[in-house]
N, C-alpha and C positions, 0 to 999 in steps of 0.2 A: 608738450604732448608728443612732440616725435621720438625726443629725448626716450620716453616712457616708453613707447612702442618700440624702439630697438631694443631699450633694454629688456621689456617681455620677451623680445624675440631669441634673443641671445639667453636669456635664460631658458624658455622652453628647448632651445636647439641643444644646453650642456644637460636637462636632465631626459632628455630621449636621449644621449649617447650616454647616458652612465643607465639606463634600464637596459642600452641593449648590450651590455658590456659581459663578456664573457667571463666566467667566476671558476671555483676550483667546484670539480663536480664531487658529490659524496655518492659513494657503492655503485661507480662507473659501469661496472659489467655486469648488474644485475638483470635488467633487460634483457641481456645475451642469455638465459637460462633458459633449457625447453622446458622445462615443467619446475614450477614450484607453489608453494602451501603457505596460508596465512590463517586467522583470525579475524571475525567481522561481531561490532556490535551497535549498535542503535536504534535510533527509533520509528516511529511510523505514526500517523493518520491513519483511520482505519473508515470508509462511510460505504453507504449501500442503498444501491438506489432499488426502490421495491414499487411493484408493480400492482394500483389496487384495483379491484375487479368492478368496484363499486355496488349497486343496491345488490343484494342476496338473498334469498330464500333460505332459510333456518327452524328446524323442528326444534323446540327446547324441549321437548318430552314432558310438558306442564299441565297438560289437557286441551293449550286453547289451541291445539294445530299449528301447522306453517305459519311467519312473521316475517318479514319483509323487514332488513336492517340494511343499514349503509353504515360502514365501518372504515375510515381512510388510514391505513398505517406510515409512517414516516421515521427516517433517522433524522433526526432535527439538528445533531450539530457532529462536526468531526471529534474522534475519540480518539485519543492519545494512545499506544500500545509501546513495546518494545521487542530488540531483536539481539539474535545472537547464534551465532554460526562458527563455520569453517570454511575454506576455499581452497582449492587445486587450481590451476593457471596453467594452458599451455599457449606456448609461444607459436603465433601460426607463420609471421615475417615480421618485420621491422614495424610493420603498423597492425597488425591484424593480433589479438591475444582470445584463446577461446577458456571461458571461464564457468567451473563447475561450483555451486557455493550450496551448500547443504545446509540449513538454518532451521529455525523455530520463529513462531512471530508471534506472540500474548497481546489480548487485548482485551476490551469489553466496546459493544455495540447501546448506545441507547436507545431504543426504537420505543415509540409513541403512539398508539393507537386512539382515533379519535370517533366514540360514536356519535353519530352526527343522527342518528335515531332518539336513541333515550336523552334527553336534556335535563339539566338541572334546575332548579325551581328558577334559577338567573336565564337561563335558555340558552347559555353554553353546552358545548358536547360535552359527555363524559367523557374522562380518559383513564386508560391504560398505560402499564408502561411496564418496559422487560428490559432489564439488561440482558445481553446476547452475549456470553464471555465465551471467546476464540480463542484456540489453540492451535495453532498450525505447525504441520512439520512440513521443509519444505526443500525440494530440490532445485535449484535456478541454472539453467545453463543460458548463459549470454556469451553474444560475441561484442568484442571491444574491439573498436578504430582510433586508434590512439595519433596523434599529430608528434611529430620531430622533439624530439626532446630539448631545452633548454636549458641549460643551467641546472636548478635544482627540482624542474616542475614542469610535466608534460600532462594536457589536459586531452579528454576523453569523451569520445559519445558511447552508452553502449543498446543493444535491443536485444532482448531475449522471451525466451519462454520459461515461464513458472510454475509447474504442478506443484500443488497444494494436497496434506491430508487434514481434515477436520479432526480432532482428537476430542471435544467439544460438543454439548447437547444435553439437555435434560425432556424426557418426554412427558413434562408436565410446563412446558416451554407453551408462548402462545406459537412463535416462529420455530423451527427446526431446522439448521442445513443440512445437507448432503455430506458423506463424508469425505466428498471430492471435488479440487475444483483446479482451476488451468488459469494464470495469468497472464498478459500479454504487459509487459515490463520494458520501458525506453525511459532512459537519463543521461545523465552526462556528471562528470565529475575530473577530479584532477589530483596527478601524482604527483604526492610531495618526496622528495629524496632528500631523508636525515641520517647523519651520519651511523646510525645504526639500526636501524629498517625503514620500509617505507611505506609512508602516511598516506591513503586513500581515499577522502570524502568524497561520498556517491550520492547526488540525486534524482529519486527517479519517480515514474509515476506508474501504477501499477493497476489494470482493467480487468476483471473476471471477463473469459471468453465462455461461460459455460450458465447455466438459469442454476445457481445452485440450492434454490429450495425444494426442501423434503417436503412430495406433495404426498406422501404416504402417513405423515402425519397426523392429519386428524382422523385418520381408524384407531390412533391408539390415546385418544384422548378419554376420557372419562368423564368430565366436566362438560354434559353439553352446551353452556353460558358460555366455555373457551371457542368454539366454532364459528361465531361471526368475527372473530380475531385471528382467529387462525384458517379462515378461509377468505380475510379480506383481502390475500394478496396472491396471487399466481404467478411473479417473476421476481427475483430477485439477483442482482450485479453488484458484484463486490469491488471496492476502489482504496487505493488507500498511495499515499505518497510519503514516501518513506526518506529517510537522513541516514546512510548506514558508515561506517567508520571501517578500513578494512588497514589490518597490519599485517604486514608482511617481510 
């Protein structure tokens, strides 16, 4: 048994001096550049947490007057989208890099509305359901704190800010956004250095700072039946955790 335990010991001791073993570095000077430009593409999570107002009062224009509905809307699960960009980089010191990345983000939203009024002969809620397909163009400025380089891979936190443009909407939608919205954006990630650019996987996680539902929306509805859906919610926060891929 001791036998065994030296020898663990003695092994873990040769392979932590061959991890921290110094290697031939690839594109040594490129860090030293005040300013340079890449290529970014990947994916994202897209979810959104919505805000519902609960019982409502709703005229259907049918003859029998005002109705009392309770409608609960929900994104029920995370949607898949994808990304794809460009970047500028400037060098701010040896740790500090401030980073402008101009992008697109596509996705679609499943959102589920559930009336919890009218039931089905089972005495389940009816439901609804929209797909909400997103289009974003999007300017990100983040700053990055980047740690001592190593060998071939120096890893990264960063925090930035995100405005967003909605390109995206149909006004016969039961949800509508806004065509503006602001993210508050923190991840971390790590530089790969290959002999012929360098490889950047980024993950981060990304919060709507702004309520971006169009509450101007149901004046241009036509379908008074759409209004206990499209008034059962008052706030809406966009979230989404995104994979992004940046070459440079």
């Amino acid at each position: 048994m001791k036998r065994i335990l030296i020898s663990l010991t003695l092994l873990t001791a040769v392979l932590s001096c061959h991890a921290q073993e110094r290697r031939v570095q690839n594109r040594p000077y490129t860090d030293l550049r005040e300013f340079h430009f890449g290529v970014l593409v990947g994916t994202h999570l897209q979810d959104m947490e919505l805000n519902n107002v609960g019982p409502q009062i709703i005229d259907l224009d049918d003859g029998n007057g005002p109705v009392q509905k309770v409608v609960s809307a929900d994104q029920d699960r995370w949607d898949a989208g994808f990304t794809v960009g460009v970047l500028g980089e400037l060098r701010l010191n040896s740790t500090f890099q401030l980073r402008m990345a101009p992008a697109m983000y596509f996705g679609t939203r499943h959102l589920t509305f559930h009336n919890l009024t009218d039931r089905t002969i089972q005495g389940e809620p009816t439901e609804q359901v929209q797909e909400l397909k997103t289009a974003y163009v999007s300017c990100a400025f983040d700053l990055i704190a980047a740690a001592p380089r190593f060998n071939n891979h120096r890893p990264y936190v960063m925090l930035g800010i995100n405005p967003m443009l909605n390109l995206s909407g149909k006004d016969n939608d039961y949800i509508k956004l806004k065509r503006s919205d602001v993210f508050l954006e923190v991840g971390l990630g790590c530089d790969f250095y290959l002999p012929y650019f360098k490889l950047r996987p980024e993950l981060k996680f990304m919060y709507s700072l702004t309520n971006s539902l169009d509450k101007n929306h149901a004046k241009n509805l036509r379908d008074k039946n759409m209004l206990m859906y499209t008034n059962s919610v008052n706030e809406t926060r966009a979230k989404m955790i995104a994979l992004t891929f940046y070459f440079e």
